[in-house]
N, C-alpha and C positions, 0 to 999 in steps of 0.2 A: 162377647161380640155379637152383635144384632147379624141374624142370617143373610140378611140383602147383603151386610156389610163382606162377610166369611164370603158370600156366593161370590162374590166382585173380589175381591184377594183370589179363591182358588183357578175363578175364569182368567187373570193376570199371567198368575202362575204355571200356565199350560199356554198362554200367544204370546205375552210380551217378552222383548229381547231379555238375553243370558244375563238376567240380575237377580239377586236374592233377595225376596221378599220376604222370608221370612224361615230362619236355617232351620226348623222342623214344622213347614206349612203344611199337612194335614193334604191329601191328595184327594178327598171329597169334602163335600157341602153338606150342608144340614137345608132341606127346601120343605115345602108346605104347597098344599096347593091342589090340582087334578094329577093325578094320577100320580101320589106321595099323600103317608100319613104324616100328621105333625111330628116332626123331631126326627120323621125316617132319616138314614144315613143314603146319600144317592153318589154312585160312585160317578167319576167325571171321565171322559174319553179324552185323553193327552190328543194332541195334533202332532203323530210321529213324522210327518214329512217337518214340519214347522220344527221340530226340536233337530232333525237331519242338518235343516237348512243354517241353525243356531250355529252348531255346534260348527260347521261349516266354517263361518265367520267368527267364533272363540279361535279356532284353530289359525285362521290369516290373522288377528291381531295379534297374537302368543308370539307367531312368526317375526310379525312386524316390529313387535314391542325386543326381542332378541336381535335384534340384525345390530351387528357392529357392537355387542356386550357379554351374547353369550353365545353358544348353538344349543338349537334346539330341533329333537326328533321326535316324531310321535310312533309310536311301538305298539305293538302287542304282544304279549306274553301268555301261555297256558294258567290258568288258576294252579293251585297245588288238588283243589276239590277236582280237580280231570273233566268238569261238564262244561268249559267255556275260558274263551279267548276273551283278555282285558285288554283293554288299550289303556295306552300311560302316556304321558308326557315325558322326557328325559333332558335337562336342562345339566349342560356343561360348561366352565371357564372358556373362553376360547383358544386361551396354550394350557392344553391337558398335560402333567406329569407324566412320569412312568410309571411303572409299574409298581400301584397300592401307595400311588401318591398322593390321593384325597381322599378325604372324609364323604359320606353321602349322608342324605338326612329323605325318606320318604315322608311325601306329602301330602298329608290325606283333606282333602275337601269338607266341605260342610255341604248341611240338608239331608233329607232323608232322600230329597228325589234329585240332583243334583250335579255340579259335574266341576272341575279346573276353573273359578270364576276370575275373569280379568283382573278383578280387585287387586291378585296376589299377584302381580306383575313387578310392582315396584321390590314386592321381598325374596323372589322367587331372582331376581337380578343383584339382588345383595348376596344373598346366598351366595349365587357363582362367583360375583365380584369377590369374597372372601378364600372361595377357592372350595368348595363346594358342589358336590356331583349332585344334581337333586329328581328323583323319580314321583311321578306323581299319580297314580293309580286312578284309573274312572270304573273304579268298582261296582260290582253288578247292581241295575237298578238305577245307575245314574241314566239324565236325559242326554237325547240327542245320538243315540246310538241302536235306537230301535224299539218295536215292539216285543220280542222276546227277550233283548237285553234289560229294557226296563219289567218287566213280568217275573222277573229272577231273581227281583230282591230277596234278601234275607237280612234282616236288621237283627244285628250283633250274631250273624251263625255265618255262614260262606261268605260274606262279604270282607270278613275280616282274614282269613283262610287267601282272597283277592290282594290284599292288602300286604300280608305278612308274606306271600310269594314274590314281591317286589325285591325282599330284601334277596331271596337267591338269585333272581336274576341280576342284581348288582355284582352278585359275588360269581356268579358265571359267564356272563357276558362281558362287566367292562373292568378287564385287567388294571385297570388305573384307580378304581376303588379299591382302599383299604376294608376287609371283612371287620376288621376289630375298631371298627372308627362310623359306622351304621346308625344312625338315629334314625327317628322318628316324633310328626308333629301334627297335629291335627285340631283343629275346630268343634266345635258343638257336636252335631253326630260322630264328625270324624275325631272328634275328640276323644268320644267313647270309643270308636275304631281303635285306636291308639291305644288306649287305658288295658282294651280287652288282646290288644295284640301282645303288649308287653305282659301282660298276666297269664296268659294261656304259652308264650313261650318266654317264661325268664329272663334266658341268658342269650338270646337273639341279637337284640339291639344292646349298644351301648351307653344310650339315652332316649330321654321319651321326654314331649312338651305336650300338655294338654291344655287348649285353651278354653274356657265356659264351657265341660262336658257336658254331654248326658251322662246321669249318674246312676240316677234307680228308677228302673222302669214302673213300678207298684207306685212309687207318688207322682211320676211322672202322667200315669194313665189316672193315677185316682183327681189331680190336679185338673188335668189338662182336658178330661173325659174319655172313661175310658171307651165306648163303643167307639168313638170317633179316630180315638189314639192308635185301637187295636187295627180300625182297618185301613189307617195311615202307615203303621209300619208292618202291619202282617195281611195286607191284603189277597195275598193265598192259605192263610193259615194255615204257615209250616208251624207254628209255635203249638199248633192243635189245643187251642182255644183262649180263653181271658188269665186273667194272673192268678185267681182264686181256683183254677182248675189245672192249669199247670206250673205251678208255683217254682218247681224244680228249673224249668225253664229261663222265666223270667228271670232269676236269680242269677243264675252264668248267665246272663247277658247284663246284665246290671252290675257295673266296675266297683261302686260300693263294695259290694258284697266278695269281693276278691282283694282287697287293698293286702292281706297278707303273704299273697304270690309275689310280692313285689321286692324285685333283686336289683335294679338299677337305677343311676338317680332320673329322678322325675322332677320336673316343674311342672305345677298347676294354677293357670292364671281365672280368675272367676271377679263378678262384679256385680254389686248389689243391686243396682236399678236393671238388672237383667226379665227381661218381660218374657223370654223363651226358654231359658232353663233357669227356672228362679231360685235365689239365693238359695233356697229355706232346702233346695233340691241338691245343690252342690255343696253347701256344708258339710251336710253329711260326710262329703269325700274327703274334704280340708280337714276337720275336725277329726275322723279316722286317721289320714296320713301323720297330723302333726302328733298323735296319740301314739298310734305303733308303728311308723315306719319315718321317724324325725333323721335319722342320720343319712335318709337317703334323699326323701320330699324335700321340696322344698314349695312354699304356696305365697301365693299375695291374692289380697280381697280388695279390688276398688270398691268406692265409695259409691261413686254416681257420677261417671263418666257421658261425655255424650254419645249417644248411639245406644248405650247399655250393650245390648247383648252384640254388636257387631263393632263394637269402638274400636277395636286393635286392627280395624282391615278397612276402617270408612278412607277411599280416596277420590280424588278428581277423578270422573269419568273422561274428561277428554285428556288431561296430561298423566294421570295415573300418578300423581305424587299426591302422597298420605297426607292426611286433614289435617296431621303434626300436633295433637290437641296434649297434653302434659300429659293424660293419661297414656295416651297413645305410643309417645316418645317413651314414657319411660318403662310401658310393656315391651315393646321390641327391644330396647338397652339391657333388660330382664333377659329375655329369651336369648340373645344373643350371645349375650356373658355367658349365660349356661352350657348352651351348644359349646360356643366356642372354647368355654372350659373343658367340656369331656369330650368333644370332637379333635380339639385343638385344628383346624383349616390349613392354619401360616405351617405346618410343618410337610414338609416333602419327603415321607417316609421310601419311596425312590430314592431318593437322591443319599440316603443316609446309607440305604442299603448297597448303592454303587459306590460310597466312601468308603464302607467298612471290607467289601469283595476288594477293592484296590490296595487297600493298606494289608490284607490277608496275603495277595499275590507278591506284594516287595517285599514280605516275613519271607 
Protein backbone atom coordinates (compact mmCIF):
# COMPACT_ATOMS: atom_id res chain seq x y z
CA UNK A 1 0.00 0.00 0.00
CA UNK A 2 1.51 3.55 -1.14
CA UNK A 3 2.10 5.60 2.38
CA UNK A 4 -0.28 8.69 1.46
CA UNK A 5 -2.75 5.74 0.92
CA UNK A 6 -1.68 3.73 4.88
CA UNK A 7 -1.45 7.53 6.12
CA UNK A 8 -5.35 8.28 5.07
CA UNK A 9 -6.64 4.52 6.29
CA UNK A 10 -4.85 4.97 9.81
CA UNK A 11 -6.02 9.07 10.15
CA UNK A 12 -9.86 7.22 9.43
CA UNK A 13 -9.23 4.84 11.87
CA UNK A 14 -8.66 7.13 14.87
CA UNK A 15 -12.01 10.23 13.78
CA UNK A 16 -14.28 8.52 11.67
CA UNK A 17 -17.47 6.84 13.42
CA UNK A 18 -17.47 3.07 15.10
CA UNK A 19 -16.60 0.94 11.81
CA UNK A 20 -14.06 -1.35 10.99
CA UNK A 21 -11.77 -0.62 8.42
CA UNK A 22 -9.67 -2.89 8.67
CA UNK A 23 -9.78 -6.03 11.68
CA UNK A 24 -5.89 -5.66 12.15
CA UNK A 25 -5.19 -1.87 10.93
CA UNK A 26 -1.77 -1.29 12.22
CA UNK A 27 -2.03 1.77 14.80
CA UNK A 28 0.84 3.93 12.86
CA UNK A 29 1.88 5.07 9.49
CA UNK A 30 4.86 4.70 7.74
CA UNK A 31 5.64 9.04 6.58
CA UNK A 32 8.54 10.64 4.80
CA UNK A 33 9.21 13.97 4.95
CA UNK A 34 10.80 16.98 7.62
CA UNK A 35 11.26 15.77 10.53
CA UNK A 36 10.91 11.59 9.66
CA UNK A 37 13.42 9.25 7.79
CA UNK A 38 12.18 7.29 4.80
CA UNK A 39 10.29 4.30 5.99
CA UNK A 40 10.52 5.58 9.82
CA UNK A 41 7.65 4.11 11.78
CA UNK A 42 5.62 7.35 13.31
CA UNK A 43 3.28 6.48 15.99
CA UNK A 44 -0.33 8.43 15.67
CA UNK A 45 -2.09 10.16 18.87
CA UNK A 46 -5.86 8.31 19.08
CA UNK A 47 -8.43 11.34 19.72
CA UNK A 48 -9.61 9.86 23.26
CA UNK A 49 -12.45 12.30 23.80
CA UNK A 50 -13.47 11.34 19.90
CA UNK A 51 -13.38 7.60 20.74
CA UNK A 52 -15.35 8.47 24.63
CA UNK A 53 -17.82 10.16 22.42
CA UNK A 54 -18.09 6.78 19.82
CA UNK A 55 -18.46 4.58 22.17
CA UNK A 56 -21.06 6.84 23.61
CA UNK A 57 -23.33 6.46 20.70
CA UNK A 58 -22.19 2.31 20.02
CA UNK A 59 -23.80 2.10 23.44
CA UNK A 60 -27.49 4.16 22.68
CA UNK A 61 -27.71 2.12 19.41
CA UNK A 62 -26.88 -1.53 21.06
CA UNK A 63 -29.80 0.01 23.44
CA UNK A 64 -31.92 0.87 20.84
CA UNK A 65 -31.24 -1.98 18.49
CA UNK A 66 -32.56 -4.40 21.91
CA UNK A 67 -35.61 -2.55 22.97
CA UNK A 68 -38.59 -5.01 22.56
CA UNK A 69 -36.05 -8.32 21.57
CA UNK A 70 -33.76 -8.68 24.09
CA UNK A 71 -32.25 -6.74 27.42
CA UNK A 72 -29.40 -5.41 27.55
CA UNK A 73 -26.78 -4.24 30.35
CA UNK A 74 -23.43 -2.99 30.19
CA UNK A 75 -21.09 -4.15 33.08
CA UNK A 76 -17.90 -4.28 34.29
CA UNK A 77 -16.13 -6.92 35.70
CA UNK A 78 -12.45 -7.15 37.59
CA UNK A 79 -9.89 -9.07 35.05
CA UNK A 80 -8.65 -12.45 36.63
CA UNK A 81 -4.93 -10.42 35.95
CA UNK A 82 -6.19 -8.15 39.31
CA UNK A 83 -4.76 -4.70 37.34
CA UNK A 84 -8.16 -3.36 35.72
CA UNK A 85 -11.77 -3.22 35.39
CA UNK A 86 -13.56 -4.44 31.78
CA UNK A 87 -16.66 -3.49 30.70
CA UNK A 88 -18.77 -6.01 28.64
CA UNK A 89 -21.96 -5.99 27.26
CA UNK A 90 -24.58 -8.54 28.56
CA UNK A 91 -27.37 -9.41 26.25
CA UNK A 92 -30.36 -11.69 27.60
CA UNK A 93 -33.87 -13.37 26.07
CA UNK A 94 -36.41 -11.09 27.58
CA UNK A 95 -38.25 -14.20 29.61
CA UNK A 96 -35.08 -15.57 31.35
CA UNK A 97 -35.39 -19.09 32.79
CA UNK A 98 -34.50 -20.38 36.17
CA UNK A 99 -32.08 -21.40 37.54
CA UNK A 100 -29.06 -22.81 34.76
CA UNK A 101 -31.64 -22.55 32.19
CA UNK A 102 -29.40 -21.16 29.34
CA UNK A 103 -26.53 -21.79 27.47
CA UNK A 104 -24.20 -18.57 27.11
CA UNK A 105 -21.75 -18.12 24.47
CA UNK A 106 -18.78 -15.10 25.10
CA UNK A 107 -18.31 -12.82 22.38
CA UNK A 108 -15.18 -11.48 21.50
CA UNK A 109 -14.77 -8.63 18.89
CA UNK A 110 -12.37 -8.22 16.19
CA UNK A 111 -9.25 -5.58 15.65
CA UNK A 112 -6.39 -5.25 17.35
CA UNK A 113 -7.59 -1.71 18.57
CA UNK A 114 -11.37 -2.15 18.66
CA UNK A 115 -14.47 -2.64 20.46
CA UNK A 116 -18.66 -4.46 20.23
CA UNK A 117 -19.14 -3.16 16.37
CA UNK A 118 -22.86 -2.53 15.55
CA UNK A 119 -22.47 -4.98 12.64
CA UNK A 120 -22.97 -7.86 15.26
CA UNK A 121 -26.45 -6.49 16.22
CA UNK A 122 -28.43 -8.62 13.82
CA UNK A 123 -26.55 -11.94 15.45
CA UNK A 124 -26.00 -10.92 18.76
CA UNK A 125 -30.41 -10.67 18.59
CA UNK A 126 -30.49 -14.20 17.22
CA UNK A 127 -28.52 -15.53 19.85
CA UNK A 128 -31.01 -14.39 22.50
CA UNK A 129 -33.97 -15.06 20.09
CA UNK A 130 -32.71 -18.86 20.32
CA UNK A 131 -32.53 -18.57 24.01
CA UNK A 132 -28.93 -17.55 24.61
CA UNK A 133 -27.33 -15.52 27.47
CA UNK A 134 -24.43 -13.64 25.48
CA UNK A 135 -21.49 -11.58 27.29
CA UNK A 136 -19.27 -9.52 25.39
CA UNK A 137 -15.94 -8.37 26.83
CA UNK A 138 -14.21 -4.80 25.69
CA UNK A 139 -11.06 -6.27 26.42
CA UNK A 140 -7.92 -4.18 27.35
CA UNK A 141 -6.87 -2.01 24.50
CA UNK A 142 -10.19 -1.68 22.96
CA UNK A 143 -11.30 2.09 21.79
CA UNK A 144 -13.46 4.50 23.38
CA UNK A 145 -12.63 3.76 26.86
CA UNK A 146 -9.60 5.85 27.51
CA UNK A 147 -6.18 6.67 27.35
CA UNK A 148 -4.79 4.20 30.01
CA UNK A 149 -7.46 1.63 28.93
CA UNK A 150 -6.25 1.56 25.42
CA UNK A 151 -2.20 1.89 26.60
CA UNK A 152 -2.82 -1.73 28.24
CA UNK A 153 -2.89 -3.71 25.50
CA UNK A 154 -1.42 -7.01 25.53
CA UNK A 155 -1.94 -9.01 22.20
CA UNK A 156 -2.47 -12.68 23.04
CA UNK A 157 -1.11 -12.22 26.94
CA UNK A 158 -3.78 -10.30 29.50
CA UNK A 159 -6.21 -9.63 27.10
CA UNK A 160 -7.25 -13.09 26.84
CA UNK A 161 -6.84 -13.57 30.87
CA UNK A 162 -9.98 -10.33 30.19
CA UNK A 163 -11.74 -12.50 28.12
CA UNK A 164 -11.57 -16.02 29.76
CA UNK A 165 -12.82 -13.97 33.19
CA UNK A 166 -15.98 -13.52 31.40
CA UNK A 167 -16.79 -16.97 31.70
CA UNK A 168 -16.75 -16.82 35.78
CA UNK A 169 -18.59 -13.96 35.87
CA UNK A 170 -21.44 -15.92 33.95
CA UNK A 171 -21.05 -18.55 36.38
CA UNK A 172 -21.05 -16.21 39.48
CA UNK A 173 -23.41 -13.71 38.73
CA UNK A 174 -26.22 -14.84 36.49
CA UNK A 175 -27.81 -17.88 38.34
CA UNK A 176 -29.69 -18.53 35.06
CA UNK A 177 -26.57 -19.70 33.07
CA UNK A 178 -25.85 -23.08 32.82
CA UNK A 179 -21.74 -23.58 33.73
CA UNK A 180 -21.59 -26.68 31.51
CA UNK A 181 -23.36 -25.24 28.47
CA UNK A 182 -20.44 -21.85 28.00
CA UNK A 183 -19.12 -21.29 24.70
CA UNK A 184 -17.23 -19.08 23.14
CA UNK A 185 -16.90 -17.09 19.51
CA UNK A 186 -14.69 -14.74 18.08
CA UNK A 187 -13.32 -12.92 14.75
CA UNK A 188 -9.94 -12.22 13.31
CA UNK A 189 -8.04 -10.97 16.46
CA UNK A 190 -10.72 -12.06 18.59
CA UNK A 191 -10.52 -15.18 16.83
CA UNK A 192 -7.12 -15.75 18.11
CA UNK A 193 -8.56 -14.56 21.55
CA UNK A 194 -10.72 -17.56 21.32
CA UNK A 195 -8.24 -20.12 19.87
CA UNK A 196 -5.64 -19.08 22.79
CA UNK A 197 -8.60 -19.05 25.45
CA UNK A 198 -9.68 -22.59 24.86
CA UNK A 199 -5.96 -23.65 24.57
CA UNK A 200 -4.51 -22.35 27.77
CA UNK A 201 -7.83 -23.60 29.60
CA UNK A 202 -9.02 -26.90 28.12
CA UNK A 203 -11.93 -27.72 29.80
CA UNK A 204 -13.39 -24.26 30.46
CA UNK A 205 -15.75 -23.90 27.67
CA UNK A 206 -17.82 -26.22 26.17
CA UNK A 207 -17.31 -25.13 22.67
CA UNK A 208 -15.28 -22.68 20.74
CA UNK A 209 -16.02 -20.94 17.01
CA UNK A 210 -13.28 -19.24 15.41
CA UNK A 211 -13.90 -17.21 12.55
CA UNK A 212 -10.73 -15.98 9.89
CA UNK A 213 -8.11 -16.29 12.97
CA UNK A 214 -4.99 -14.99 13.55
CA UNK A 215 -2.84 -17.88 13.53
CA UNK A 216 0.96 -17.43 13.73
CA UNK A 217 2.29 -14.36 14.54
CA UNK A 218 6.25 -15.22 12.63
CA UNK A 219 4.23 -15.07 9.18
CA UNK A 220 1.94 -12.87 10.29
CA UNK A 221 4.90 -10.17 11.08
CA UNK A 222 7.11 -11.63 8.34
CA UNK A 223 4.09 -11.10 5.80
CA UNK A 224 2.57 -8.18 6.99
CA UNK A 225 6.02 -6.28 8.13
CA UNK A 226 7.37 -6.94 10.87
CA UNK A 227 8.66 -3.38 12.48
CA UNK A 228 5.24 -2.13 11.50
CA UNK A 229 3.33 -5.30 12.93
CA UNK A 230 5.42 -5.30 16.09
CA UNK A 231 4.52 -1.84 16.97
CA UNK A 232 0.71 -2.39 15.98
CA UNK A 233 0.42 -5.05 18.41
CA UNK A 234 3.19 -4.62 21.10
CA UNK A 235 3.44 -0.97 21.26
CA UNK A 236 4.87 -1.14 24.90
CA UNK A 237 6.86 -4.10 24.27
CA UNK A 238 5.60 -6.30 26.86
CA UNK A 239 6.63 -9.29 24.23
CA UNK A 240 10.48 -7.63 24.97
CA UNK A 241 11.24 -7.48 21.51
CA UNK A 242 10.74 -8.95 17.64
CA UNK A 243 10.14 -12.87 16.98
CA UNK A 244 13.90 -13.76 16.23
CA UNK A 245 14.72 -12.58 19.78
CA UNK A 246 11.94 -13.94 21.76
CA UNK A 247 10.90 -16.73 19.90
CA UNK A 248 9.34 -18.40 23.08
CA UNK A 249 6.96 -15.66 23.15
CA UNK A 250 5.60 -15.39 20.04
CA UNK A 251 4.91 -18.92 20.03
CA UNK A 252 2.28 -19.07 23.02
CA UNK A 253 0.60 -16.54 21.40
CA UNK A 254 0.43 -17.97 18.01
CA UNK A 255 -2.84 -20.83 18.15
CA UNK A 256 -0.99 -22.76 15.60
CA UNK A 257 1.55 -23.68 17.50
CA UNK A 258 -0.92 -24.98 20.37
CA UNK A 259 -3.57 -26.92 18.17
CA UNK A 260 -2.54 -30.07 20.58
CA UNK A 261 -4.18 -28.51 23.79
CA UNK A 262 -7.27 -28.94 22.15
CA UNK A 263 -10.13 -30.87 24.34
CA UNK A 264 -13.38 -29.26 22.81
CA UNK A 265 -15.21 -29.18 19.71
CA UNK A 266 -14.11 -26.29 17.71
CA UNK A 267 -15.33 -24.85 14.46
CA UNK A 268 -13.13 -22.83 12.29
CA UNK A 269 -14.46 -20.79 9.43
CA UNK A 270 -11.47 -19.13 7.02
CA UNK A 271 -11.74 -17.86 3.19
CA UNK A 272 -9.38 -17.57 0.48
CA UNK A 273 -9.64 -14.03 -0.96
CA UNK A 274 -8.94 -13.03 2.71
CA UNK A 275 -6.62 -9.83 2.36
CA UNK A 276 -6.04 -9.46 6.29
CA UNK A 277 -5.23 -12.93 7.60
CA UNK A 278 -4.30 -14.65 4.32
CA UNK A 279 -5.04 -18.03 3.39
CA UNK A 280 -1.55 -19.27 3.20
CA UNK A 281 -1.64 -17.85 7.14
CA UNK A 282 -4.56 -19.82 8.41
CA UNK A 283 -4.10 -23.07 6.73
CA UNK A 284 -1.61 -23.69 8.64
CA UNK A 285 -4.37 -24.11 11.50
CA UNK A 286 -7.01 -26.00 9.16
CA UNK A 287 -4.49 -28.39 7.85
CA UNK A 288 -3.03 -29.08 11.68
CA UNK A 289 -6.71 -29.36 13.02
CA UNK A 290 -7.87 -31.65 10.30
CA UNK A 291 -4.37 -33.67 10.90
CA UNK A 292 -4.49 -34.15 14.66
CA UNK A 293 -7.47 -33.08 16.34
CA UNK A 294 -10.27 -34.47 13.26
CA UNK A 295 -12.77 -35.98 15.84
CA UNK A 296 -13.07 -32.73 17.60
CA UNK A 297 -12.44 -29.71 14.60
CA UNK A 298 -14.41 -29.25 12.46
CA UNK A 299 -13.21 -26.40 9.32
CA UNK A 300 -14.73 -25.05 6.03
CA UNK A 301 -12.48 -22.96 3.44
CA UNK A 302 -14.48 -20.39 1.23
CA UNK A 303 -13.52 -19.81 -2.00
CA UNK A 304 -14.04 -16.15 -2.75
CA UNK A 305 -16.64 -14.70 -1.01
CA UNK A 306 -17.56 -11.03 -1.08
CA UNK A 307 -16.05 -8.90 1.55
CA UNK A 308 -13.30 -11.71 1.92
CA UNK A 309 -12.01 -11.06 5.11
CA UNK A 310 -15.31 -9.47 6.71
CA UNK A 311 -18.08 -11.60 4.56
CA UNK A 312 -19.78 -13.29 7.60
CA UNK A 313 -20.53 -9.80 9.40
CA UNK A 314 -21.05 -7.39 6.08
CA UNK A 315 -24.73 -5.71 6.99
CA UNK A 316 -26.95 -2.65 6.17
CA UNK A 317 -25.75 0.15 8.31
CA UNK A 318 -29.08 1.76 8.65
CA UNK A 319 -31.33 -1.55 9.01
CA UNK A 320 -28.71 -3.77 10.30
CA UNK A 321 -30.06 -6.87 8.29
CA UNK A 322 -26.92 -9.13 6.81
CA UNK A 323 -25.98 -8.59 2.97
CA UNK A 324 -27.52 -12.43 2.90
CA UNK A 325 -24.81 -13.27 0.16
CA UNK A 326 -24.80 -17.60 -0.02
CA UNK A 327 -21.65 -17.29 1.49
CA UNK A 328 -22.85 -15.56 4.24
CA UNK A 329 -26.12 -17.64 4.81
CA UNK A 330 -24.45 -20.47 4.87
CA UNK A 331 -21.52 -19.55 7.43
CA UNK A 332 -24.02 -18.51 10.10
CA UNK A 333 -26.46 -22.06 9.19
CA UNK A 334 -22.68 -23.45 9.99
CA UNK A 335 -22.11 -21.83 13.16
CA UNK A 336 -25.35 -22.07 14.38
CA UNK A 337 -25.80 -25.99 13.90
CA UNK A 338 -22.65 -26.21 15.85
CA UNK A 339 -23.43 -24.02 18.76
CA UNK A 340 -26.52 -25.16 18.87
CA UNK A 341 -25.43 -28.67 18.75
CA UNK A 342 -23.14 -28.70 21.92
CA UNK A 343 -24.96 -25.63 23.39
CA UNK A 344 -28.24 -27.07 22.76
CA UNK A 345 -30.38 -23.32 23.63
CA UNK A 346 -34.27 -25.05 23.25
CA UNK A 347 -33.63 -26.91 26.42
CA UNK A 348 -34.58 -25.45 30.00
CA UNK A 349 -32.29 -27.38 32.14
CA UNK A 350 -34.53 -25.44 35.12
CA UNK A 351 -37.41 -26.54 34.25
CA UNK A 352 -35.97 -30.46 34.07
CA UNK A 353 -34.49 -29.86 37.38
CA UNK A 354 -37.85 -28.64 38.88
CA UNK A 355 -39.44 -31.88 37.10
CA UNK A 356 -37.25 -34.29 38.47
CA UNK A 357 -37.31 -32.36 42.51
CA UNK A 358 -41.27 -32.85 41.93
CA UNK A 359 -41.46 -36.32 41.00
CA UNK A 360 -38.56 -37.17 43.90
CA UNK A 361 -41.08 -35.29 46.43
CA UNK A 362 -44.44 -37.64 45.34
CA UNK A 363 -41.70 -41.10 45.63
Amino acid sequence: MRPAVLALTVALAFSAPSRPLHSQTPATTTQTGRGSEPGEIVQRTPDFDRQLQQQAETDKTWRKASEGVMQMDKITYRSKVGDMDIPAFVFQPLKVRGAKGHPAIVWVHENIRGHLYEHYIPYVREAAAKGYIVIAPEYRGSTGYGKAFYDAIDYGGSEVDDVVTAFDVLKSKYPQVDPSRIGIIGWSHGGMITLLSIFRNPAMFKAAVAMVPVTNLFQRLAWKGVECQHQAIDPQNRYGGLPHERQDVYKDRSPVYNVDKLQIPLYVGVTRNDQDVNIEEDMQLVDALRARKPHLAETMVYDNPPGGHTFDRRVDPKTWQPENTREQRDSWNRVWTFLDWNLDPFHDASSSAVSTSSTRQER
